[in-house]
mmCIF file of the N, C-alpha and C atoms, coordinates in Angstrom:
data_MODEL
# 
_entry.id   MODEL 
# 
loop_
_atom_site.group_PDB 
_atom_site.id 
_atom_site.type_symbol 
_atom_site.label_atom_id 
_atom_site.label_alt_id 
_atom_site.label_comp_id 
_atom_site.label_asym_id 
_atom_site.label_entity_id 
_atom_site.label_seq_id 
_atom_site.pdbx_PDB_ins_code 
_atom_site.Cartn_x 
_atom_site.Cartn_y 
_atom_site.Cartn_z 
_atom_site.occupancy 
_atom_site.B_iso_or_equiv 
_atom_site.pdbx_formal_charge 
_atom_site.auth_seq_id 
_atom_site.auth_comp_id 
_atom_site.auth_asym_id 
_atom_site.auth_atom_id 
_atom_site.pdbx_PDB_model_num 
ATOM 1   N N  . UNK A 1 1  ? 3.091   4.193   -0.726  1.00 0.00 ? 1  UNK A N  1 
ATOM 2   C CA . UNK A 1 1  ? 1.700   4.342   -1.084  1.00 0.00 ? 1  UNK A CA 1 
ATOM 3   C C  . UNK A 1 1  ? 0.864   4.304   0.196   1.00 0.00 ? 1  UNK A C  1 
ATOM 4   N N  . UNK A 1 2  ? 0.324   5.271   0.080   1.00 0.00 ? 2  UNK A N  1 
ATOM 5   C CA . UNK A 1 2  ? -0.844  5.368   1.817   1.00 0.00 ? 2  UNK A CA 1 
ATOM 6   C C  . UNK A 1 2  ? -1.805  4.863   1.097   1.00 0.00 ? 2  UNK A C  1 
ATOM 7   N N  . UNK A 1 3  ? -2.953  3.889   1.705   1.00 0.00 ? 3  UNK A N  1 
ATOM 8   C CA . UNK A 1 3  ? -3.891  3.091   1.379   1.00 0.00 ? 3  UNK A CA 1 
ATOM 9   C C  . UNK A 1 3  ? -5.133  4.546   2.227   1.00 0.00 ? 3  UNK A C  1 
ATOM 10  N N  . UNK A 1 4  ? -5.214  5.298   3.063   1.00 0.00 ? 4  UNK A N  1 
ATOM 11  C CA . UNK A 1 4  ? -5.954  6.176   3.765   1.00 0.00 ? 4  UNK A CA 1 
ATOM 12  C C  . UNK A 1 4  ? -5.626  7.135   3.914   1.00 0.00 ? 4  UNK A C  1 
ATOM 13  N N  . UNK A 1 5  ? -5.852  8.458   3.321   1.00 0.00 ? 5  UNK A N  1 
ATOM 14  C CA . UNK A 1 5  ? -5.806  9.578   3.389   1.00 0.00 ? 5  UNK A CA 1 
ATOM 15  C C  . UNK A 1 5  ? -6.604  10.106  4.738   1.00 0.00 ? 5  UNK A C  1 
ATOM 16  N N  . UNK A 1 6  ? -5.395  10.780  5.993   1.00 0.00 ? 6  UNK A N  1 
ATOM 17  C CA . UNK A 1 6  ? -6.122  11.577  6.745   1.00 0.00 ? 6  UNK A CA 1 
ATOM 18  C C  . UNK A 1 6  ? -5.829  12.987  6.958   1.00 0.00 ? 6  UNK A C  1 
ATOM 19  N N  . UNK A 1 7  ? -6.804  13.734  7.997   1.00 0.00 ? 7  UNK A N  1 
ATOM 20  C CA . UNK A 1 7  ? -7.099  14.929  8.296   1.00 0.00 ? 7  UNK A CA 1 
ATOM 21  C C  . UNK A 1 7  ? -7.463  15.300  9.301   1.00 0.00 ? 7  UNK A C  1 
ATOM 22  N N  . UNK A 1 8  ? -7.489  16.770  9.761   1.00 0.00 ? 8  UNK A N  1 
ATOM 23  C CA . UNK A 1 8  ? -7.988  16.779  11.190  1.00 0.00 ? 8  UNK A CA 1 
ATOM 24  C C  . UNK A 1 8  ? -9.182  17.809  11.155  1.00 0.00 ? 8  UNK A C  1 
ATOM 25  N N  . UNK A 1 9  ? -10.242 17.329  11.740  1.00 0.00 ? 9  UNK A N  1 
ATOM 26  C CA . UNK A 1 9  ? -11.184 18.275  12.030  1.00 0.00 ? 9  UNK A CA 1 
ATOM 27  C C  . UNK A 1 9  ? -11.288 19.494  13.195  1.00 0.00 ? 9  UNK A C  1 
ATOM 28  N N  . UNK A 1 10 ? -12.498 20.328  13.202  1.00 0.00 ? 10 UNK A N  1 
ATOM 29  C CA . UNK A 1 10 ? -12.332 21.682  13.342  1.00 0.00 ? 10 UNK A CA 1 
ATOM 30  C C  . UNK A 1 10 ? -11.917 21.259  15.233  1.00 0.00 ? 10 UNK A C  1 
ATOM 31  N N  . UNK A 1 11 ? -11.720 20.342  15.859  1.00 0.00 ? 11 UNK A N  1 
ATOM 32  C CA . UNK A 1 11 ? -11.611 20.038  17.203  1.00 0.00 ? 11 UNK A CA 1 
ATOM 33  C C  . UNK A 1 11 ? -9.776  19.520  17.379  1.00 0.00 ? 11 UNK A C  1 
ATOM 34  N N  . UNK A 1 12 ? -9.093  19.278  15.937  1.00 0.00 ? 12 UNK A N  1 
ATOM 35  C CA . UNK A 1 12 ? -7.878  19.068  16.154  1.00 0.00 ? 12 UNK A CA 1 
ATOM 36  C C  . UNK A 1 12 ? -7.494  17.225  15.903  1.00 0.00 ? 12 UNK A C  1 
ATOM 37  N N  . UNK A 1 13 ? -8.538  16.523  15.863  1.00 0.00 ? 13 UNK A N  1 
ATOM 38  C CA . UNK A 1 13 ? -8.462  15.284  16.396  1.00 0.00 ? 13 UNK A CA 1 
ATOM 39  C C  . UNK A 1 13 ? -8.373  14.406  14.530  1.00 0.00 ? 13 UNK A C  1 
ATOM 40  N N  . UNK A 1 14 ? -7.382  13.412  14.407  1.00 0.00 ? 14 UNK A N  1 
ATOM 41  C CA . UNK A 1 14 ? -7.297  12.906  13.635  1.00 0.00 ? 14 UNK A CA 1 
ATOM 42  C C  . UNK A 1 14 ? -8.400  11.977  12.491  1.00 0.00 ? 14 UNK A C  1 
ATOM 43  N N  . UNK A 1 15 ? -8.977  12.251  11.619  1.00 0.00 ? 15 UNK A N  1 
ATOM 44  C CA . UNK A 1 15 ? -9.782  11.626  10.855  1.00 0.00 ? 15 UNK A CA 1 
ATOM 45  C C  . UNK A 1 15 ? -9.322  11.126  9.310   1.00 0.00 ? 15 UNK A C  1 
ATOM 46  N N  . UNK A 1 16 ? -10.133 10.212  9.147   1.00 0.00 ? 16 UNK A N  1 
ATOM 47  C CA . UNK A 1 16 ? -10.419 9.372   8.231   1.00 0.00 ? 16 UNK A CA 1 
ATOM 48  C C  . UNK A 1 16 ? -10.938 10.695  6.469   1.00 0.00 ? 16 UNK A C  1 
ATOM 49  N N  . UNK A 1 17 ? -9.893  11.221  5.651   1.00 0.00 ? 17 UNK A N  1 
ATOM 50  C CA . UNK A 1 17 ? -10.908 11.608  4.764   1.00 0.00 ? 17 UNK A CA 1 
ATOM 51  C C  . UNK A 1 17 ? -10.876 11.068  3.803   1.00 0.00 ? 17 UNK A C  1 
ATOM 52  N N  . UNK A 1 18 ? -9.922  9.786   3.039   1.00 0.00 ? 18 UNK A N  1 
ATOM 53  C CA . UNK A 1 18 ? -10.779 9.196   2.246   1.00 0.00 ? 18 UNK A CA 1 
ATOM 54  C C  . UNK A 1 18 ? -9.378  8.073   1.698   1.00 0.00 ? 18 UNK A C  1 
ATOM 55  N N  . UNK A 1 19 ? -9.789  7.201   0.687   1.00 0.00 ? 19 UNK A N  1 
ATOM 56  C CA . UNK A 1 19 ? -8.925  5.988   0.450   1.00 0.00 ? 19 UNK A CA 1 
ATOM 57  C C  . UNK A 1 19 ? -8.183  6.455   -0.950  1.00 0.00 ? 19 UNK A C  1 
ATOM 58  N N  . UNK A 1 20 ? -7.169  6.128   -0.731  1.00 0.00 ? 20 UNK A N  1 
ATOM 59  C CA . UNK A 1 20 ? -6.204  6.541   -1.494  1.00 0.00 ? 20 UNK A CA 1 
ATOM 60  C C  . UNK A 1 20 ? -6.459  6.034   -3.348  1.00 0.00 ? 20 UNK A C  1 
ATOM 61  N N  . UNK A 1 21 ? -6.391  7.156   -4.460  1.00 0.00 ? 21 UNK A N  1 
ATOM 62  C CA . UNK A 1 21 ? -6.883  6.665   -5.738  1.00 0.00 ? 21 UNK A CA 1 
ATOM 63  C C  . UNK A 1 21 ? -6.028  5.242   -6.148  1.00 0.00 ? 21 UNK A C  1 
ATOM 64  N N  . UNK A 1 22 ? -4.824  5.200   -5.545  1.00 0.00 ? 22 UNK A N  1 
ATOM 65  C CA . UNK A 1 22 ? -4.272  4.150   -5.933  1.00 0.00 ? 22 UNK A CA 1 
ATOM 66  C C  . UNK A 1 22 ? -4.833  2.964   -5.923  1.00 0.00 ? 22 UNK A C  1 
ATOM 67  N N  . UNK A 1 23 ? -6.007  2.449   -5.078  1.00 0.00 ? 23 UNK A N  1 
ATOM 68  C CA . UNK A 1 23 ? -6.437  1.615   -5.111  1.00 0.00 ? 23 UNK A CA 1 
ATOM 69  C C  . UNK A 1 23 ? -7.799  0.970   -6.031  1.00 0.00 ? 23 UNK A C  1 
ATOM 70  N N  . UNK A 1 24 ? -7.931  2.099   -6.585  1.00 0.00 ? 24 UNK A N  1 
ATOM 71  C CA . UNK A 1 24 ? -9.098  1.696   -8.010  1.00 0.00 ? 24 UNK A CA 1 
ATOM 72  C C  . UNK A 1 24 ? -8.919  0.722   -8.735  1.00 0.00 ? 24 UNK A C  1 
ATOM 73  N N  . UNK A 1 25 ? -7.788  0.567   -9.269  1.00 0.00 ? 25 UNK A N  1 
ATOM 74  C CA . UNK A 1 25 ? -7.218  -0.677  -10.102 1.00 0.00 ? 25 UNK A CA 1 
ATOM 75  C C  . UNK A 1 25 ? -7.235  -1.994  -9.191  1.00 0.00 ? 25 UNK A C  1 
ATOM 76  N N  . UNK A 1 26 ? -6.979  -2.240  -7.853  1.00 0.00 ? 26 UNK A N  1 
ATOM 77  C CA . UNK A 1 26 ? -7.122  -3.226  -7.100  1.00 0.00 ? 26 UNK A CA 1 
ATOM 78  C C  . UNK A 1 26 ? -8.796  -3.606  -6.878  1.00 0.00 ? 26 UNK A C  1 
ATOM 79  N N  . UNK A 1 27 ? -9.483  -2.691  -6.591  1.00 0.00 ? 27 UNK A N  1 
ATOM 80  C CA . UNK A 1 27 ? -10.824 -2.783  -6.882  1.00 0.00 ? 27 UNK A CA 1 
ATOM 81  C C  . UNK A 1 27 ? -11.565 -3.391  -7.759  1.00 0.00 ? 27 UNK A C  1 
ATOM 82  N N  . UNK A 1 28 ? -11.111 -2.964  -9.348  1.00 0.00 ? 28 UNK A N  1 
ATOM 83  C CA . UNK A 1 28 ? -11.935 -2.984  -10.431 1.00 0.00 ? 28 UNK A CA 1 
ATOM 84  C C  . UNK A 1 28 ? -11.314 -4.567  -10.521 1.00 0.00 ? 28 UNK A C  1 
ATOM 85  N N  . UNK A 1 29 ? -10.280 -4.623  -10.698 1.00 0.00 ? 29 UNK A N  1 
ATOM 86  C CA . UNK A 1 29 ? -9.605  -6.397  -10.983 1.00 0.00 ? 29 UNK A CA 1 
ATOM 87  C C  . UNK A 1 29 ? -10.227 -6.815  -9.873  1.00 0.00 ? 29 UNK A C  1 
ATOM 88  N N  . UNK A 1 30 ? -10.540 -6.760  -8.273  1.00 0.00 ? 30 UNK A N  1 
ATOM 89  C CA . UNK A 1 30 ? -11.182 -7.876  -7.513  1.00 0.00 ? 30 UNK A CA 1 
ATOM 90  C C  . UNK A 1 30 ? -12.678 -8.026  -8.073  1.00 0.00 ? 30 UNK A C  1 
ATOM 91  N N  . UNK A 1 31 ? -13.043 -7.194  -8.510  1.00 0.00 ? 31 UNK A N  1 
ATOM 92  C CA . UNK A 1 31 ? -14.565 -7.191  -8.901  1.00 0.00 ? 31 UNK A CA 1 
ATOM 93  C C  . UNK A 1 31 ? -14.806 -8.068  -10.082 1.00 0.00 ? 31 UNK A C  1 
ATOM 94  N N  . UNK A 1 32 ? -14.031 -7.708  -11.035 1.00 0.00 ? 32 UNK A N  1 
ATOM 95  C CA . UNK A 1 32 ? -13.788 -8.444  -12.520 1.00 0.00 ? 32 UNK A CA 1 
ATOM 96  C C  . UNK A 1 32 ? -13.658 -10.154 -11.793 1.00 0.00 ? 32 UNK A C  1 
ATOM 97  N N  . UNK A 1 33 ? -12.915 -10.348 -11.109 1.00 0.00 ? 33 UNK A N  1 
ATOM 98  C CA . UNK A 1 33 ? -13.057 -11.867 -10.067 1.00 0.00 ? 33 UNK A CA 1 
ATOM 99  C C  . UNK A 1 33 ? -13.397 -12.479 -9.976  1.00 0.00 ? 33 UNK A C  1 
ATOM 100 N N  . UNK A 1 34 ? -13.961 -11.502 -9.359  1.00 0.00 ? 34 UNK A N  1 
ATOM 101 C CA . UNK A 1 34 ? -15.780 -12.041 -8.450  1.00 0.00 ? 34 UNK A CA 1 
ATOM 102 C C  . UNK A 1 34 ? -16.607 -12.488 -9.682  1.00 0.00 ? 34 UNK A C  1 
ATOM 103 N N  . UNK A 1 35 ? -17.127 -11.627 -10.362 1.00 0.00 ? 35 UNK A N  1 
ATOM 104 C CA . UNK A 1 35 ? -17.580 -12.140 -11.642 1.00 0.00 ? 35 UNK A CA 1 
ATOM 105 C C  . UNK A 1 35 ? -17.291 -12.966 -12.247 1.00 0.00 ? 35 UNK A C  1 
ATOM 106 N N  . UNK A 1 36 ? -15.874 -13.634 -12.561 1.00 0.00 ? 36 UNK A N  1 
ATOM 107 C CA . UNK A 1 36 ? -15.584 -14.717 -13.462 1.00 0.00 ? 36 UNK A CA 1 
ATOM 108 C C  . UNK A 1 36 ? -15.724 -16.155 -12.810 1.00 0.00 ? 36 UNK A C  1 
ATOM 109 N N  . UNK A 1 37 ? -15.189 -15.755 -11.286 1.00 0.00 ? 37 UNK A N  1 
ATOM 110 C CA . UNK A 1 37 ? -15.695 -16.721 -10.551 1.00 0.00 ? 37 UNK A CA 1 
ATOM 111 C C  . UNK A 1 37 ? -17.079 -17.218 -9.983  1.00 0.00 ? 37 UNK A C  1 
ATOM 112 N N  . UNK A 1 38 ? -17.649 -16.444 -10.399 1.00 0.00 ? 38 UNK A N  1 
ATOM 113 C CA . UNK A 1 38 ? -19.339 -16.564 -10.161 1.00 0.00 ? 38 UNK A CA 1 
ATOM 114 C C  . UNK A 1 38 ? -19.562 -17.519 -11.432 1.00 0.00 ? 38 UNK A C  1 
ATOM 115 N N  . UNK A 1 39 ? -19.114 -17.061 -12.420 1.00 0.00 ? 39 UNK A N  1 
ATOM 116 C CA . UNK A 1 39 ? -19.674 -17.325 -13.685 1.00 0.00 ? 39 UNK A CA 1 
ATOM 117 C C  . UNK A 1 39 ? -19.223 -18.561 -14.183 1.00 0.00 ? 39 UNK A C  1 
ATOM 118 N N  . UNK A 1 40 ? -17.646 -18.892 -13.239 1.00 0.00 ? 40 UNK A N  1 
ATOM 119 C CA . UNK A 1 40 ? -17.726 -20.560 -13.593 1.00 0.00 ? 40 UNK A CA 1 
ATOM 120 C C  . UNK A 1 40 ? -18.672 -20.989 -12.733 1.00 0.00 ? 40 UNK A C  1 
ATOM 121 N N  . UNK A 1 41 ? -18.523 -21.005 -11.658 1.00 0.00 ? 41 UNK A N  1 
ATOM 122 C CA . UNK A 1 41 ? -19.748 -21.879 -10.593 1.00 0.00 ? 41 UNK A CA 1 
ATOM 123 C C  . UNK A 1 41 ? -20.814 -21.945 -11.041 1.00 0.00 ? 41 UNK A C  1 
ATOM 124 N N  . UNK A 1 42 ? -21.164 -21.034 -11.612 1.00 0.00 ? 42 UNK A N  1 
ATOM 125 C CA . UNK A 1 42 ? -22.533 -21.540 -12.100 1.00 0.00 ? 42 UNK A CA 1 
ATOM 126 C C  . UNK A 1 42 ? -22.388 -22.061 -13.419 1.00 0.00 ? 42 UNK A C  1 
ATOM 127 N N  . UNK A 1 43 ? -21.576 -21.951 -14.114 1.00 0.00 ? 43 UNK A N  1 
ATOM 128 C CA . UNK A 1 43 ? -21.284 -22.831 -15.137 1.00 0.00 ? 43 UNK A CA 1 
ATOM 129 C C  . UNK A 1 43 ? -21.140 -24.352 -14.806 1.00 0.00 ? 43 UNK A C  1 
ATOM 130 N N  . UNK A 1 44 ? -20.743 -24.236 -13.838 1.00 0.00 ? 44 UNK A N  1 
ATOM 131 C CA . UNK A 1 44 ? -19.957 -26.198 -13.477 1.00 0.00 ? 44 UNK A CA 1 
ATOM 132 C C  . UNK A 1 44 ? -21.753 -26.871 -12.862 1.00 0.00 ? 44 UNK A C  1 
ATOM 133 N N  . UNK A 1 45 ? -22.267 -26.121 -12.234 1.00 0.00 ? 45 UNK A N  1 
ATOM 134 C CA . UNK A 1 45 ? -23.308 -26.202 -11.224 1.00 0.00 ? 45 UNK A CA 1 
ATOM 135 C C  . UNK A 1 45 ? -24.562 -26.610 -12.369 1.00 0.00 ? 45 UNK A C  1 
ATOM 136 N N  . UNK A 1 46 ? -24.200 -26.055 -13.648 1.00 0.00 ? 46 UNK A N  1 
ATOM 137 C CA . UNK A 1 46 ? -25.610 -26.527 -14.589 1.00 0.00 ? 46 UNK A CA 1 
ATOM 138 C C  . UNK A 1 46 ? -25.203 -27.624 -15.498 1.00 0.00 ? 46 UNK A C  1 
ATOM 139 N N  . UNK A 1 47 ? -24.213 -27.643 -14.921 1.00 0.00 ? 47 UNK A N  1 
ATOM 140 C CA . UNK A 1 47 ? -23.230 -28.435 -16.084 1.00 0.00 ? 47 UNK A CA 1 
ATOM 141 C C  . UNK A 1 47 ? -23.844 -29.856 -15.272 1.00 0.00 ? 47 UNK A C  1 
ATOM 142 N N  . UNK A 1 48 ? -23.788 -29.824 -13.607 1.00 0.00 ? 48 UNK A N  1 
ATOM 143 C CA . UNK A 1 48 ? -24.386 -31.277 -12.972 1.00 0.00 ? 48 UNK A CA 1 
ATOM 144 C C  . UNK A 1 48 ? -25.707 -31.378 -12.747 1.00 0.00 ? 48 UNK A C  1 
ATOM 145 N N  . UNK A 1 49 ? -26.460 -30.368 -13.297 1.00 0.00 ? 49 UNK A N  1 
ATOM 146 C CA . UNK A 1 49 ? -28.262 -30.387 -13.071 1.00 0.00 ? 49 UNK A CA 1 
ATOM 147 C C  . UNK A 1 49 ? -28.847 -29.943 -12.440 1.00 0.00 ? 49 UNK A C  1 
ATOM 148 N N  . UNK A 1 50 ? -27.397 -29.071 -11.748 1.00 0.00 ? 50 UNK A N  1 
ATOM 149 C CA . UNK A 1 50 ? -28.156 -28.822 -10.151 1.00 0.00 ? 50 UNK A CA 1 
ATOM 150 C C  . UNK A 1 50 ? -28.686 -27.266 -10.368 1.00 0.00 ? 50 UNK A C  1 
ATOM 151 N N  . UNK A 1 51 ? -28.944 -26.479 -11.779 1.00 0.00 ? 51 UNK A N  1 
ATOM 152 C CA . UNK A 1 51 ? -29.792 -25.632 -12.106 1.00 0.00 ? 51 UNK A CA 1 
ATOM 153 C C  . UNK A 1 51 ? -29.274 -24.171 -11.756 1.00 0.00 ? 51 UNK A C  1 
# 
């Protein structure tokens, strides 16, 4: 699995054209995460008053 898809532009020289689809699913689950882990902290955080 290549994590970076490259290419070469009109000068020959190696570039960056884009991130491999495989990684959408790693994305969407770190994001989903982030969110749940936000959402205890602030759960625990009102839970001590601290608002």
């Amino acid at each position: 699995m290549n994590l970076l898809r490259f290419g070469h532009d009109s000068y020959g020289n190696r570039i960056i054209d884009g991130a491999s689809w495989d990684l959408l699913p790693v994305a969407f689950w770190a994001g989903i995460a982030v969110i749940v882990v936000h959402l205890v902290v602030r759960a625990l955080r009102r839970g001590k008053g601290g608002g």
